[in-house]
One Martini backbone bead per residue (centre of mass of N, CA, C, O) as a GRO file, in nm:
protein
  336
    1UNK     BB    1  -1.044  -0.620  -1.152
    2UNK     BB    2  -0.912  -0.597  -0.807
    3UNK     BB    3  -0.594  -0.654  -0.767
    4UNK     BB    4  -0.277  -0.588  -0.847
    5UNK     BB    5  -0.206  -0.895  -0.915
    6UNK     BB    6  -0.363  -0.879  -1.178
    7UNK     BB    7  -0.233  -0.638  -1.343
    8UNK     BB    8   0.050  -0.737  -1.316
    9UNK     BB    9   0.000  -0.966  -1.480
   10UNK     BB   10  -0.120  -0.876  -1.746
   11UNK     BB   11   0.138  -0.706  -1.814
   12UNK     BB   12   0.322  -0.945  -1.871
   13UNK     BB   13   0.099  -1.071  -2.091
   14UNK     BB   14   0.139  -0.802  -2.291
   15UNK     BB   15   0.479  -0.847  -2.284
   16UNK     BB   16   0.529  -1.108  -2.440
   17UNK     BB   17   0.402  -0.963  -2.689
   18UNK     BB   18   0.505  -0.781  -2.973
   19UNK     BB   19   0.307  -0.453  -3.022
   20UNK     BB   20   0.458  -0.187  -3.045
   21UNK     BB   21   0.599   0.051  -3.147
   22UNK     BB   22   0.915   0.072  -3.291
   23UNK     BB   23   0.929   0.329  -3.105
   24UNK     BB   24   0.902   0.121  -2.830
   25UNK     BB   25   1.091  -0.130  -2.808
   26UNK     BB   26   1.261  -0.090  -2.590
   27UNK     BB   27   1.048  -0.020  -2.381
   28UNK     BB   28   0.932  -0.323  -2.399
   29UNK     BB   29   1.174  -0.488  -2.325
   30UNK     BB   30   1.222  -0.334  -2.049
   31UNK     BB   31   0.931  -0.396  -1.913
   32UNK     BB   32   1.034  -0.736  -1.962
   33UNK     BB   33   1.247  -0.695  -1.704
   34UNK     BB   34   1.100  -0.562  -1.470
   35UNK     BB   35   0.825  -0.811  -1.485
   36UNK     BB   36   0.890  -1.021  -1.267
   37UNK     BB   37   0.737  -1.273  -1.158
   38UNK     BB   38   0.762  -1.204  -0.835
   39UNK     BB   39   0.848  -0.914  -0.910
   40UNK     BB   40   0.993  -0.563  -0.939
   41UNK     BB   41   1.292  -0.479  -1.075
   42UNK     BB   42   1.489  -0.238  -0.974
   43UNK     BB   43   1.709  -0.238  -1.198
   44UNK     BB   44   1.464  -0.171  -1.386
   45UNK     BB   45   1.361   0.141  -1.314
   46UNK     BB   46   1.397   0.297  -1.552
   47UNK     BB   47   1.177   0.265  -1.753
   48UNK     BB   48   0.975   0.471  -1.632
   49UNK     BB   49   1.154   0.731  -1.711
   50UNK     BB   50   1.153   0.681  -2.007
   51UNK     BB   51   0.879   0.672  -2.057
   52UNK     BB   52   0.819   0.960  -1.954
   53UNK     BB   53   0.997   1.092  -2.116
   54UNK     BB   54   0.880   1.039  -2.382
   55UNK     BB   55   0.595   1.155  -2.305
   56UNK     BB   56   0.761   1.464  -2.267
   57UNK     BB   57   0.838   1.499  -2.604
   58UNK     BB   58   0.512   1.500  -2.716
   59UNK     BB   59   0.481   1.825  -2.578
   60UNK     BB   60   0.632   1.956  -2.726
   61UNK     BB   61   0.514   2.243  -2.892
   62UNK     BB   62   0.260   2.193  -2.760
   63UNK     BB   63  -0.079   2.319  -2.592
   64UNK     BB   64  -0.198   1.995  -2.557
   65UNK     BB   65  -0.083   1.776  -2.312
   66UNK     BB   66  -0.278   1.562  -2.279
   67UNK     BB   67  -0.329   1.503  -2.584
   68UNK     BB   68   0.017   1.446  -2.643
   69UNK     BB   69  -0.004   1.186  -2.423
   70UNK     BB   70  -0.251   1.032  -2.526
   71UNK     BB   71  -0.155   0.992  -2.828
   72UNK     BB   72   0.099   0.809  -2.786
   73UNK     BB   73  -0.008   0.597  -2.660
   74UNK     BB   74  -0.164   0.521  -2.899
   75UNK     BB   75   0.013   0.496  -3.120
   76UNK     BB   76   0.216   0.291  -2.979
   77UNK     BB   77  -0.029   0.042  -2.941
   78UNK     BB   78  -0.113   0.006  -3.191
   79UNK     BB   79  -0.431   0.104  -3.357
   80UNK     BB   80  -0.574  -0.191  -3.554
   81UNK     BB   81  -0.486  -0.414  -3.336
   82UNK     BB   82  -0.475  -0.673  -3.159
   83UNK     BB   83  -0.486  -0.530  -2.823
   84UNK     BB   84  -0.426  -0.201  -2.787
   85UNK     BB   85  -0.607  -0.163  -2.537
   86UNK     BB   86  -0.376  -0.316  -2.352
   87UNK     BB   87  -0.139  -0.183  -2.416
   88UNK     BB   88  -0.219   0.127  -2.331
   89UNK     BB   89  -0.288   0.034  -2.062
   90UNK     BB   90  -0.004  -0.059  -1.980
   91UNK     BB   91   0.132   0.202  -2.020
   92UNK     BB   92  -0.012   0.354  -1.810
   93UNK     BB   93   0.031   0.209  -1.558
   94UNK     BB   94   0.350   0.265  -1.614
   95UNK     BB   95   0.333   0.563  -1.548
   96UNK     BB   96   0.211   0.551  -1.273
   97UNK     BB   97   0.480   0.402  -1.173
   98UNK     BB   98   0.673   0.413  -0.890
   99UNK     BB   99   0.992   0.438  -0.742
  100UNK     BB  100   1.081   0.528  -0.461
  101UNK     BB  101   1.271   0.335  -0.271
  102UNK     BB  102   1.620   0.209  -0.226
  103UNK     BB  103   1.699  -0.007   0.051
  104UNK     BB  104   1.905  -0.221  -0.051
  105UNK     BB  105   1.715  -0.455  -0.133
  106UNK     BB  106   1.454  -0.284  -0.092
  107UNK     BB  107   1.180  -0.203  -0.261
  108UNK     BB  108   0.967   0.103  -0.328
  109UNK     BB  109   0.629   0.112  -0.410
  110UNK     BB  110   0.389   0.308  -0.669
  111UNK     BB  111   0.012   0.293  -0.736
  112UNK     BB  112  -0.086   0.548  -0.890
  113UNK     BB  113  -0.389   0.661  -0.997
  114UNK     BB  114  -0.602   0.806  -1.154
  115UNK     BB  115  -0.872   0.953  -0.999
  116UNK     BB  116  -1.099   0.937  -1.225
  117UNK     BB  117  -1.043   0.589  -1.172
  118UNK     BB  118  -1.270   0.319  -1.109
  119UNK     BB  119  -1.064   0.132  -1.273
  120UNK     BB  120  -0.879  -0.064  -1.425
  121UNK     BB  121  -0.753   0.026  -1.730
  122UNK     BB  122  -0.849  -0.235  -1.874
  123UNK     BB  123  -1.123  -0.221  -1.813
  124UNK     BB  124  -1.117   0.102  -1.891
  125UNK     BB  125  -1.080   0.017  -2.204
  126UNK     BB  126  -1.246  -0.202  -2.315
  127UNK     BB  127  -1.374  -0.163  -2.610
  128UNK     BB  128  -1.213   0.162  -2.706
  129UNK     BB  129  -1.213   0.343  -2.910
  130UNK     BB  130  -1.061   0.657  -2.967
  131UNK     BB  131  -1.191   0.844  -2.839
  132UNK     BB  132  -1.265   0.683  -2.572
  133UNK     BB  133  -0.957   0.668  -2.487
  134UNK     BB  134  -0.819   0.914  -2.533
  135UNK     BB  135  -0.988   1.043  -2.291
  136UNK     BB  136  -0.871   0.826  -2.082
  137UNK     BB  137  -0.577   0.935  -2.122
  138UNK     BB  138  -0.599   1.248  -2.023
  139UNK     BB  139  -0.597   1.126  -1.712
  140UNK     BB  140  -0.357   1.279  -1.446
  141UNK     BB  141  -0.456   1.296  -1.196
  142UNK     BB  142  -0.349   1.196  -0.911
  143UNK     BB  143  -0.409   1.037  -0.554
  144UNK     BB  144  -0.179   1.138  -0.479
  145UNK     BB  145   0.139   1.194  -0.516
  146UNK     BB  146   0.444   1.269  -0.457
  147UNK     BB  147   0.419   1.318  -0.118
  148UNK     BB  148   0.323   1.112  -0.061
  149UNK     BB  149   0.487   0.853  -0.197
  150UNK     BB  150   0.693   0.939   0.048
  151UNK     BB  151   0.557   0.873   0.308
  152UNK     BB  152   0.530   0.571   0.276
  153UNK     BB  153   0.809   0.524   0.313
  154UNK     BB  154   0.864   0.618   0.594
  155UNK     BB  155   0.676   0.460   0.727
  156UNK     BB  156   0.804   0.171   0.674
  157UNK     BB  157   1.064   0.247   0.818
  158UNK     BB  158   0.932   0.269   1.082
  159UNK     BB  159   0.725  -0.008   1.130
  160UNK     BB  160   1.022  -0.138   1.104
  161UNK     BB  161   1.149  -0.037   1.369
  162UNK     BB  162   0.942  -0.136   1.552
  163UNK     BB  163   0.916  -0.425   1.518
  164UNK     BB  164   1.219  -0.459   1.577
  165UNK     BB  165   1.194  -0.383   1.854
  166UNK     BB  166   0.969  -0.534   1.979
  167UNK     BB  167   1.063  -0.816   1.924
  168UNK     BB  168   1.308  -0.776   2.154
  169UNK     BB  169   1.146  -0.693   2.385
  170UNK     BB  170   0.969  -0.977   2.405
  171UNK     BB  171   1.211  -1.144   2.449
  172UNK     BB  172   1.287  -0.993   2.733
  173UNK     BB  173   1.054  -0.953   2.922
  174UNK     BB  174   1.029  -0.679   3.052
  175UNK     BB  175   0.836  -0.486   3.264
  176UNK     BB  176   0.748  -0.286   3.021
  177UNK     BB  177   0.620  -0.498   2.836
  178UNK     BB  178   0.387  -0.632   3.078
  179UNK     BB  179   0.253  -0.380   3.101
  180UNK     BB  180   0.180  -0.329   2.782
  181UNK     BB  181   0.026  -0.603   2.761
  182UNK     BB  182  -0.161  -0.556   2.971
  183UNK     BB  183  -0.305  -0.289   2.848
  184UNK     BB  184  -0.380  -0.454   2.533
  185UNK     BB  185  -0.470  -0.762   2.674
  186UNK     BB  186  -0.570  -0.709   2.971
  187UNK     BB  187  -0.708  -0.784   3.252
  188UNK     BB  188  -0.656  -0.774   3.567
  189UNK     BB  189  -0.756  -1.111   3.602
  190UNK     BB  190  -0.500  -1.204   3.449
  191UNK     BB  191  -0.286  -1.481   3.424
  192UNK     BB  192   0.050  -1.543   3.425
  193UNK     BB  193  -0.003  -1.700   3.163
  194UNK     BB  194  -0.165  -1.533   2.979
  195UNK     BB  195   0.030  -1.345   2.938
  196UNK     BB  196   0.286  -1.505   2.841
  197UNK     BB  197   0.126  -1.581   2.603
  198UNK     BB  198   0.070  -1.365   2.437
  199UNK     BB  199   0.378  -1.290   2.402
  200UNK     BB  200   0.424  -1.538   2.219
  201UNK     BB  201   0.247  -1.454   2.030
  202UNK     BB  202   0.359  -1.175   1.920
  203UNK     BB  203   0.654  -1.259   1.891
  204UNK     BB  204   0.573  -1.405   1.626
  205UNK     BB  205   0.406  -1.181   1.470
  206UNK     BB  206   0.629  -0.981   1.457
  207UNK     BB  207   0.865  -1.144   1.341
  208UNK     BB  208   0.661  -1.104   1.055
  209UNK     BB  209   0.627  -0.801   1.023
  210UNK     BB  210   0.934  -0.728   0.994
  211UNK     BB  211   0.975  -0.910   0.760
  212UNK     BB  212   0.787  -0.773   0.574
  213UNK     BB  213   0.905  -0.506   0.611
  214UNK     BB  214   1.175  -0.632   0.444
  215UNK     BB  215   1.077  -0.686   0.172
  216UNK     BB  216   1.226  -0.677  -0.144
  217UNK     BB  217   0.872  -0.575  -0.216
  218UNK     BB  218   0.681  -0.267  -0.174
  219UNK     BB  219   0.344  -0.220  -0.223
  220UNK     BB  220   0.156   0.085  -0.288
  221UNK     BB  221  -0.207   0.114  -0.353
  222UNK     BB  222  -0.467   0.152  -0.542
  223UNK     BB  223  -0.809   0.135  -0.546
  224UNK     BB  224  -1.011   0.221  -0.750
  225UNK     BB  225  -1.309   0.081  -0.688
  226UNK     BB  226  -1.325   0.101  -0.415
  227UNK     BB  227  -1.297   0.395  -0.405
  228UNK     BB  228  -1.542   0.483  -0.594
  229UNK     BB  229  -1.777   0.359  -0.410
  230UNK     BB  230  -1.764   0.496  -0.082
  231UNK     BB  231  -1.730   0.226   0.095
  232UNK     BB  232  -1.405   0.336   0.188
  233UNK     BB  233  -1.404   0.611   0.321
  234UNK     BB  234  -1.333   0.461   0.635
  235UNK     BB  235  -1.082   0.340   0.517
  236UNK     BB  236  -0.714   0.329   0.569
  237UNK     BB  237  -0.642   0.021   0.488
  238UNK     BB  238  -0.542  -0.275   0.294
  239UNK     BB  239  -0.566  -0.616   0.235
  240UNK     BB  240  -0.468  -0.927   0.040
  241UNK     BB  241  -0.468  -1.282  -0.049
  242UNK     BB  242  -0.408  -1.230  -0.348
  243UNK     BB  243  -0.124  -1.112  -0.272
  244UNK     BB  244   0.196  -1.216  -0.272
  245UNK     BB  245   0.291  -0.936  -0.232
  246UNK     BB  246   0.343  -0.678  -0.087
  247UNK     BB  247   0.009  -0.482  -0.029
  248UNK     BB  248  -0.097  -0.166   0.040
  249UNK     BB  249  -0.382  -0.035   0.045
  250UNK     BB  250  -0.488   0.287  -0.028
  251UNK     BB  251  -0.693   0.573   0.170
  252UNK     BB  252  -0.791   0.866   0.198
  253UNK     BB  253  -0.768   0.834   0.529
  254UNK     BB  254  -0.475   0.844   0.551
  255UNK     BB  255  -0.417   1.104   0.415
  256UNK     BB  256  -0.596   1.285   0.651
  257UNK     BB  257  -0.630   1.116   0.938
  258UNK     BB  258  -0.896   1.130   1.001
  259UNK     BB  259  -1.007   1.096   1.311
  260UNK     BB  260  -0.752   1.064   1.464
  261UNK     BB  261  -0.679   1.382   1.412
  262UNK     BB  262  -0.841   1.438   1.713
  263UNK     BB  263  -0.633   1.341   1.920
  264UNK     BB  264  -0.347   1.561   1.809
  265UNK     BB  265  -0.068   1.338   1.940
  266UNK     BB  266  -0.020   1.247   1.663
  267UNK     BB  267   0.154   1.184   1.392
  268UNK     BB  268   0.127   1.114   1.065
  269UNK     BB  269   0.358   0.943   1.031
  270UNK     BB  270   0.305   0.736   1.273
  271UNK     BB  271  -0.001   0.651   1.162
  272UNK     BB  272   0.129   0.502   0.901
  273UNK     BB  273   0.279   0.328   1.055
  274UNK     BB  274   0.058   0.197   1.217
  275UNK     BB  275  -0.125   0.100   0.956
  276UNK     BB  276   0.096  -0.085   0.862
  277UNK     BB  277   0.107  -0.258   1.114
  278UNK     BB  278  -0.203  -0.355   1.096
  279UNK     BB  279  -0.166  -0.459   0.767
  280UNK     BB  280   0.015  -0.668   0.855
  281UNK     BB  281  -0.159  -0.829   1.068
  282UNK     BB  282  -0.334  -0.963   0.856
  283UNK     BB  283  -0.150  -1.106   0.678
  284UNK     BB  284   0.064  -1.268   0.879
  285UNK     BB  285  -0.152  -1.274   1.196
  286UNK     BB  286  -0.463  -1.291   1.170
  287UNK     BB  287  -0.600  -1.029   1.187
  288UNK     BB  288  -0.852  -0.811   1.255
  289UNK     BB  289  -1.196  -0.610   1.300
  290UNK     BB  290  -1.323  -0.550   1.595
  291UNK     BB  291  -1.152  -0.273   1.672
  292UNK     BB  292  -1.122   0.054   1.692
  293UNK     BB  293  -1.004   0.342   1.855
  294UNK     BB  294  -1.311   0.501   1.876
  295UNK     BB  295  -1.416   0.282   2.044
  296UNK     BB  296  -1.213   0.109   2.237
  297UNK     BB  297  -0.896  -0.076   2.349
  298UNK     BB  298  -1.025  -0.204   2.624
  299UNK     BB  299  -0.995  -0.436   2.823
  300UNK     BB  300  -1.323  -0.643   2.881
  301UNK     BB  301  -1.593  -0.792   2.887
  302UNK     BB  302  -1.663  -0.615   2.593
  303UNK     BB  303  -1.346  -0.690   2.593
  304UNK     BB  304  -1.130  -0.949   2.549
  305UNK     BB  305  -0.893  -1.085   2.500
  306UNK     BB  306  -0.944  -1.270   2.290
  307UNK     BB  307  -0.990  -0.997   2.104
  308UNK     BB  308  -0.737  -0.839   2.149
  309UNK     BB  309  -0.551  -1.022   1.985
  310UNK     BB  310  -0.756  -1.053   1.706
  311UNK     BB  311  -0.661  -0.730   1.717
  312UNK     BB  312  -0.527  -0.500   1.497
  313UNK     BB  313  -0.509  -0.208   1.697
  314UNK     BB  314  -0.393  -0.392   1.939
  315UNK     BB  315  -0.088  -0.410   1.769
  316UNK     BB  316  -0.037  -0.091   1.686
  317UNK     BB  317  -0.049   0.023   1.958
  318UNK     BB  318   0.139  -0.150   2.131
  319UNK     BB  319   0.370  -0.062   1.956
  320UNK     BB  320   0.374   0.259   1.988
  321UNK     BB  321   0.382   0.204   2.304
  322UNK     BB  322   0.638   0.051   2.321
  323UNK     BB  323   0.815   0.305   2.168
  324UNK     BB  324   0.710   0.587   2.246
  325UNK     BB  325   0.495   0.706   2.019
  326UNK     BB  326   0.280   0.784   2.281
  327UNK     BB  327   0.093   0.956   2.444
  328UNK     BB  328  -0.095   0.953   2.749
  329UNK     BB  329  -0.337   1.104   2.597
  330UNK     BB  330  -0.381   0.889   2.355
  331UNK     BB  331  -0.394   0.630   2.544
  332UNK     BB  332  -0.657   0.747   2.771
  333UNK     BB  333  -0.819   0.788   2.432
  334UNK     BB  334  -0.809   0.456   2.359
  335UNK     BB  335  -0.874   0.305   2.678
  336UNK     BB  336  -1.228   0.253   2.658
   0.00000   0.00000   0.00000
């Protein structure tokens, strides 16, 4: 498994048949009202709370609560029948998966993995006796934590404003538009077609950005294999065509604000803003990677106007500028 919307289909089709301990039944017709084909029904996120609680009753009185919360998850799966390891996944993805927050019609998710996990759940558990199932459900130490995955939620919010701000001021192409356009996709010679028009795509562009910002369902999600594998270290967050919902995968340098944290005067709630409105440039607006901020993202020669309309950190970039949340200090050593 690649990326979240295919555990997602996963844990539909374990939950199409009962197969969980009679005392899981409740919760187990609940997580098959939860995981609707579209994405998951807000309205049933309690029972991730009651899964959860449930697995917090098996630790009363226990000395080894990591013991104890592994040893139910596995009796809860019957095992010694065909399927039990993807049961297991499936109880274990969902103890993991959390309602972050909940505004009008939108709901934002996040899916935590433990840390020590490389790959997800169904792959990392296929085929594991009860020792090695037991050993790899007793790990639960999250990727993000409680505090990130508030913190994703807020940058969304953000995000969400900027883009609809964006939106608007594109709509009425005033002085300081036309200004910050030129800024972030135009060199000094270009000219007032290519401005105008310029702007007709941005204004496309975020029209799209605000509208998935807005999402009935957006979801941030760990990526094990990647995350992993060591290559995606200098990765700030991505976005994938295989995912039909909203889903923008979070790394470590997100949550550390990694190298722009050198420029020291964009606040980190800000960058996370920044980060989500670059990846969903990528989602809705066809945008590339071809230039990030520490390269340098003033347009000119060796980047030209038209790989700047097509750089997702000139879309990030250009929105934070326009809404007013870059320092002078910022534009004029990202604009290099």
């Amino acid at each position: 498994m690649d990326i979240f919307t295919d555990v997602y289909n996963k844990s539909r089709d374990v939950l199409q048949t009962k197969g969980l301990d009679i005392n899981w039944q409740t919760i187990e017709q609940n997580l098959t009202s939860l995981l609707e084909r579209d994405g998951p029904n807000a309205g049933e996120a309690q029972v991730l709370d009651d899964l959860r609680k449930k697995l917090k009753q098996a630790v009363k009185l226990k000395l080894l609560k990591g013991d104890a919360i592994a040893k139910e998850i596995f009796n809860a799966s019957t095992p010694g029948t065909a399927g039990f390891q993807d049961r297991a996944a499936m109880l274990k993805t969902m103890n993991h998966f959390y309602l972050v927050a909940k505004k009008g019609n939108q709901s934002i998710w996040v899916v935590d993995s433990p840390k020590a996990y490389g790959k997800w759940s169904y792959d990392l558990f296929m085929g594991k006796d009860k020792s090695a199932l037991i050993t790899q459900l007793k790990k639960k130490q999250e990727v993000f934590g409680a505090n990130n995955r508030s913190m994703m939620s807020d940058a969304l919010q953000h995000a969400r404003k900027w883009s609809a701000d964006v939106e608007v001021l594109l709509g009425k192409k005033e002085g300081k538009v036309k200004e910050t356009v030129m800024r972030w996709f135009h060199g000094a010679d270009s000219t007032e077609e290519a401005v105008q028009a310029s702007m007709t795509t941005l204004a496309a562009g975020f029209k799209k950005i605000h509208a998935s910002c807005n999402s009935t369902q957006v979801i941030f999600s760990d990526r094990p294999e990647k995350r992993a594998s060591g290559e995606w270290d200098e990765v700030y967050a991505s976005v994938n065509a295989g995912d039909v919902m909203p889903v923008i995968y979070i790394y470590q340098l997100f949550l550390k604000t990694g190298k722009k944290n050198l420029f020291g005067a964009v606040p980190k709630m800000w960058l996370c803003a920044l980060t989500v409105i670059h990846e969903l440039s990528h989602k809705v607006a066809n945008t590339d990677d071809i230039r990030y901020d520490d390269d340098g993202l003033k347009p000119g020669v060796g980047f030209p106007s038209n790989q700047a309309l097509k750089n997702a950190d000139s879309w990030a970039y250009f929105a934070a500028d326009l809404v007013g949340a870059l320092s002078k200090g910022t534009i004029n050593r990202t604009l290099v």
